[in-house]
C-alpha positions as CSV (number, residue, x, y, z in Angstrom):
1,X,1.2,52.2,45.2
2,X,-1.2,51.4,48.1
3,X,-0.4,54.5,49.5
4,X,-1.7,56.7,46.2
5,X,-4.5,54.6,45.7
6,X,-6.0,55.6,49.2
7,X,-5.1,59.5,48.7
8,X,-7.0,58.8,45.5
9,X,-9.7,57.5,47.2
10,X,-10.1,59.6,49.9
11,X,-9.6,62.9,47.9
12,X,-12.6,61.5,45.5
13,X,-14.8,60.5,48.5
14,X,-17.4,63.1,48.8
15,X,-17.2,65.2,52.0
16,X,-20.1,65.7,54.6
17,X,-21.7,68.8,53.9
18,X,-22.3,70.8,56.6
19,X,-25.7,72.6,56.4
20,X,-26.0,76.4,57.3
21,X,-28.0,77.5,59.7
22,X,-30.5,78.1,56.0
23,X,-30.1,74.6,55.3
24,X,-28.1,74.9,52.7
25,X,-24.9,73.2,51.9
26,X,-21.5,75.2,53.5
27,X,-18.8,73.3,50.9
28,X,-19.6,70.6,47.8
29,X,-17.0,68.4,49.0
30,X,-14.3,68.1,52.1
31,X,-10.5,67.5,50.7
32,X,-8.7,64.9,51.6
33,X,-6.7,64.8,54.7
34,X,-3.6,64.0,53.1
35,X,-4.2,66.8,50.5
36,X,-4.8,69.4,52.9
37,X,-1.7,68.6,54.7
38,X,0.5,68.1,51.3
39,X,-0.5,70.5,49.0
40,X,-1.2,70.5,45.7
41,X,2.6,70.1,44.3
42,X,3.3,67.8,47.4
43,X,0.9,65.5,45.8
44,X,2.0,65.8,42.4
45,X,5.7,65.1,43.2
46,X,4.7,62.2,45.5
47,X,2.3,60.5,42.5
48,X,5.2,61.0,40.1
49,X,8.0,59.2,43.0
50,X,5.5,56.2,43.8
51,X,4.9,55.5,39.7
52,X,8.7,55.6,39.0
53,X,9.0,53.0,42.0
54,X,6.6,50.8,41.1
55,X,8.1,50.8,37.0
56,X,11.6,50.2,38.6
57,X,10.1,47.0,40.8
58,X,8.5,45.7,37.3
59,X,11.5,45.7,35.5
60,X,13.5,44.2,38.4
61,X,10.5,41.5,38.2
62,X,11.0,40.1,34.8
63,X,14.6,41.1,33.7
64,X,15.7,37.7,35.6
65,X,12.8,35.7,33.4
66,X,14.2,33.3,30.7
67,X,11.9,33.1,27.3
68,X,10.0,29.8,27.0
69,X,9.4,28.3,23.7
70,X,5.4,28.4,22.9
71,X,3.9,24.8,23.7
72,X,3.8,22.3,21.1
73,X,7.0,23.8,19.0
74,X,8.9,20.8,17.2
75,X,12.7,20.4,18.7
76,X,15.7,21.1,17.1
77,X,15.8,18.1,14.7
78,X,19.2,16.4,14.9
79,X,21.9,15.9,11.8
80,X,21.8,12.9,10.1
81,X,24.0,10.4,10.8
82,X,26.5,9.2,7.2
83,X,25.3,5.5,7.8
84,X,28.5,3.6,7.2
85,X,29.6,2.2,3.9
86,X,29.7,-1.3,3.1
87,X,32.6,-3.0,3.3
88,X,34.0,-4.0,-0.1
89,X,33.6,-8.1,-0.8
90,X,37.4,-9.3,-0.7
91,X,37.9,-10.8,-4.3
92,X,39.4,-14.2,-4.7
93,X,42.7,-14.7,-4.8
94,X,43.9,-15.3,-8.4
95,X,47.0,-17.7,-8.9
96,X,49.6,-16.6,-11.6
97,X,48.7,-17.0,-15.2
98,X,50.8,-20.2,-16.8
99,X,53.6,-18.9,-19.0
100,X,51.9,-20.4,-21.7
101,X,48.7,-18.7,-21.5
102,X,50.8,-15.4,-21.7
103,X,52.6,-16.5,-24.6
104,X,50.0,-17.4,-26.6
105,X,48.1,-14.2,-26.2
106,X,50.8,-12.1,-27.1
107,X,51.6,-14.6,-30.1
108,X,47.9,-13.7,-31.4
109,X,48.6,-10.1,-30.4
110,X,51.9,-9.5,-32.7
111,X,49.5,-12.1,-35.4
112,X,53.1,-14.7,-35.1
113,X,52.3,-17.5,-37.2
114,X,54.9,-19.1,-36.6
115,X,54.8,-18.8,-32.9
116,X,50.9,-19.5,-33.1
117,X,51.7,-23.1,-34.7
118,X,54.4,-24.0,-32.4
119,X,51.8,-23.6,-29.4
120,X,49.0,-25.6,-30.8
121,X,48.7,-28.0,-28.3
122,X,45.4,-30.1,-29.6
123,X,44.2,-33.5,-28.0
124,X,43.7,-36.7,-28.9
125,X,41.0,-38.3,-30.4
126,X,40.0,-42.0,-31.2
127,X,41.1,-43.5,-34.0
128,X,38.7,-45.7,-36.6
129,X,35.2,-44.9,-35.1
130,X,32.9,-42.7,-36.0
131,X,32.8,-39.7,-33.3
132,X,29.5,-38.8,-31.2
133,X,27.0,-36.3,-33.4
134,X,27.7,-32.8,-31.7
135,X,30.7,-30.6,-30.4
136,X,33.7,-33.1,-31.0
137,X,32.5,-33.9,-34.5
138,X,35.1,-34.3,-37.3
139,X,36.8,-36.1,-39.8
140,X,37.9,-39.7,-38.4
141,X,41.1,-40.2,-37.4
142,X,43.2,-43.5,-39.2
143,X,44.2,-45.9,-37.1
144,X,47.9,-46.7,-37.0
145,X,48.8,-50.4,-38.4
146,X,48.5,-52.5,-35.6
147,X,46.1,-50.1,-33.3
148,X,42.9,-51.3,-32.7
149,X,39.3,-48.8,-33.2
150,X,39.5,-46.8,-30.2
151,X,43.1,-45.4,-29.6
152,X,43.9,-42.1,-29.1
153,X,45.9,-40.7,-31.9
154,X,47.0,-37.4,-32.9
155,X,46.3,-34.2,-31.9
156,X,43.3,-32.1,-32.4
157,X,41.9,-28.4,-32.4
158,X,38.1,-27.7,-31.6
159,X,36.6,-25.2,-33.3
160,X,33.4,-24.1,-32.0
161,X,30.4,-22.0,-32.6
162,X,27.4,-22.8,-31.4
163,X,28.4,-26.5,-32.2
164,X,31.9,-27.1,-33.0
165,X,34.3,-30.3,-34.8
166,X,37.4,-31.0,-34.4
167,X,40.3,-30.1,-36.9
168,X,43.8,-31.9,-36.9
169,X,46.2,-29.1,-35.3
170,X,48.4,-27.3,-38.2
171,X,47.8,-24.8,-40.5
172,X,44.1,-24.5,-40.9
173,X,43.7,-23.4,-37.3
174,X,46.9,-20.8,-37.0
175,X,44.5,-19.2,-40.0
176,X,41.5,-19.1,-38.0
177,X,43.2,-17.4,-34.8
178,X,44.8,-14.7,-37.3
179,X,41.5,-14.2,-38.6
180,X,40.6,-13.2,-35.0
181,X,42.7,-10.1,-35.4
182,X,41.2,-9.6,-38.9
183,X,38.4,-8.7,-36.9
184,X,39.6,-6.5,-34.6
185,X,39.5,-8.9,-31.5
186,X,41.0,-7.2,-28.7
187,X,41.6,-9.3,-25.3
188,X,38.7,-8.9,-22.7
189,X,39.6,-11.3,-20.0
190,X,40.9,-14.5,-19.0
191,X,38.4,-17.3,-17.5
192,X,40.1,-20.1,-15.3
193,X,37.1,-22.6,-16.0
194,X,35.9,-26.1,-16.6
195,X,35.5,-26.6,-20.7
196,X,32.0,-28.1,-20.9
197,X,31.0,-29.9,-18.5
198,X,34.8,-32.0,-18.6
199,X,36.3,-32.5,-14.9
200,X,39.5,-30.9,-16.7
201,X,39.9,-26.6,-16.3
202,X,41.2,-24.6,-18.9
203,X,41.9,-21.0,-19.7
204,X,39.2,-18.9,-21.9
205,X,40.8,-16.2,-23.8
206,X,37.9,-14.0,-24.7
207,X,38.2,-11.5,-27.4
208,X,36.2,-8.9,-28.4
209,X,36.1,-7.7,-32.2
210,X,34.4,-4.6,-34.2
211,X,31.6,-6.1,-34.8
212,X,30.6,-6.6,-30.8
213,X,30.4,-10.5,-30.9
214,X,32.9,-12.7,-28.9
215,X,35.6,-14.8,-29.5
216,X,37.6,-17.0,-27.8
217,X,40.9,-19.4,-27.8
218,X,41.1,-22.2,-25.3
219,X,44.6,-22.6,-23.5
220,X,45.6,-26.1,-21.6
221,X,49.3,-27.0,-20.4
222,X,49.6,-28.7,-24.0
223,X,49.0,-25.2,-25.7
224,X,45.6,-24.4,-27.7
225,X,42.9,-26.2,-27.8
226,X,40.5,-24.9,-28.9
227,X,38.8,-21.7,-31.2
228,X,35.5,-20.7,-30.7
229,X,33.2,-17.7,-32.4
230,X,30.8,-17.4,-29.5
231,X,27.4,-18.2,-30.7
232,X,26.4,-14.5,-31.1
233,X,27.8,-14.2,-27.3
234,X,29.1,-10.8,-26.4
235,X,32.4,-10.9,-24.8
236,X,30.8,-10.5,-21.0
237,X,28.2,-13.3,-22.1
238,X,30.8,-15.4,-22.8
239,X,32.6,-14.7,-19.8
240,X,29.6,-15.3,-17.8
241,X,29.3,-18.8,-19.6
242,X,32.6,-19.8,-18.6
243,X,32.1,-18.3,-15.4
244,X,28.7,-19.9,-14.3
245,X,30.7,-22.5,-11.8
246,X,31.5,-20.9,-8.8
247,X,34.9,-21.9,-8.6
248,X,35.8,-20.0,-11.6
249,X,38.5,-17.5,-11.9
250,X,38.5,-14.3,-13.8
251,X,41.4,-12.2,-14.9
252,X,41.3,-8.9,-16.4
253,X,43.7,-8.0,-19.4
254,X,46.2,-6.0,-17.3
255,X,47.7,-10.1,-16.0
256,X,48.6,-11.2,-18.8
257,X,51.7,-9.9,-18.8
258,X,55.4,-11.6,-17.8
């Protein structure tokens, strides 16, 4: 390249001009050295030789050169991560259902009277004194000849709605559980759970009937003890009634079963 740059410079230079012995001007301009000795197609062939070299030294140049990403591009943004799922809260262990809570809810199922009266279990209630206003309230139990105001006689069913009295356990209150069915009730769940505030657990069979309102029968070891028409609860309301302690147990319908 160097070298046709000075040919190019030299052949452009203009040449001393040699004055006659007139005083004028022999030639306009002197060629180059290099021209004169070269030729015209000499110096063609040359140009065209040195160009080629000097495009095959470019390419040579940057054919080795790796792309750069313009300043201030953003990266390659990196997947997400799946965070990791929770692990599931291990639910309390539930202990079998007593034979007797199973029998009574198939009893109620198949509407066996019979069966229905046989399991009324009831409790006791004292005889010749006239019961606390409120859930409990009923007609007074006689006292036996020679018991004194106070004993615990017989055997009694609570029924319960948003108050509730106690009924004698027979008849009356095999009538009221088959009326259960007369609705509709279907069994919801099963709540292991203190009955009212009492130290003493019991087992909540919560129905559920056309209407949408609750029901429930109260199982102990005894048998029933109680029917109640949940105060305008819905079955889960009343679930979550019997449920408020924290040490109660819930069972879903598919355990009652032998």
């Amino acid at each position: 390249m160097r070298v046709l740059l000075s040919i190019v410079r030299r052949s452009g230079r203009p040449g001393r001009r040699k004055r006659g012995p007139t005083g004028t001007a022999r030639g306009r301009w002197r060629p180059a050295r290099g021209v004169r000795r070269l030729g015209i197609g000499a110096f063609a062939a040359l140009a065209l030789g040195i160009l080629a070299l000097v495009a095959g030294c470019a390419d040579r140049d940057t054919s080795g050169v790796t792309a750069t990403a313009p300043t201030g591009t953003a990266p390659a943004s990196q997947p997400l991560r799946p965070r990791p799922s929770p692990t599931p809260t291990p639910e309390r262990p539930r202990p079998p259902l007593p034979p007797v809570v199973v029998e009574v809810a198939e009893a109620i199922r198949d509407r066996d009277a019979a069966r229905l009266l046989q399991l009324l279990g009831g409790e006791p209630k004292p005889c010749g004194q006239t019961p606390t206003p409120g859930i409990g309230a009923g007609p007074i139990p006689t006292c036996p000849p020679g018991s004194s105001p106070g004993t615990l006689v017989g055997q009694f069913i609570l029924i319960g709605d948003c108050e509730g009295f106690s009924v004698p356990a027979g008849a009356e209150v095999v009538d009221r559980i088959i009326g259960l069915r007369d609705e509709g009730a279907e069994l919801h769940a099963v709540v292991w759970a203190r009955d009212f505030g009492s130290p003493e657990r019991a087992y909540f069979l919560v129905y559920g009937v056309e209407s949408g309102a609750g029901r429930a029968v109260s199982v102990k070891e005894s048998g029933i003890v109680g029917v109640y028409y949940g105060c305008r609860a819905s079955p889960p309301g009343l679930v979550s009634f019997w449920g408020a302690n924290g040490d109660a147990v819930v069972y879903p319908p598919s355990d009652v079963k032998r």
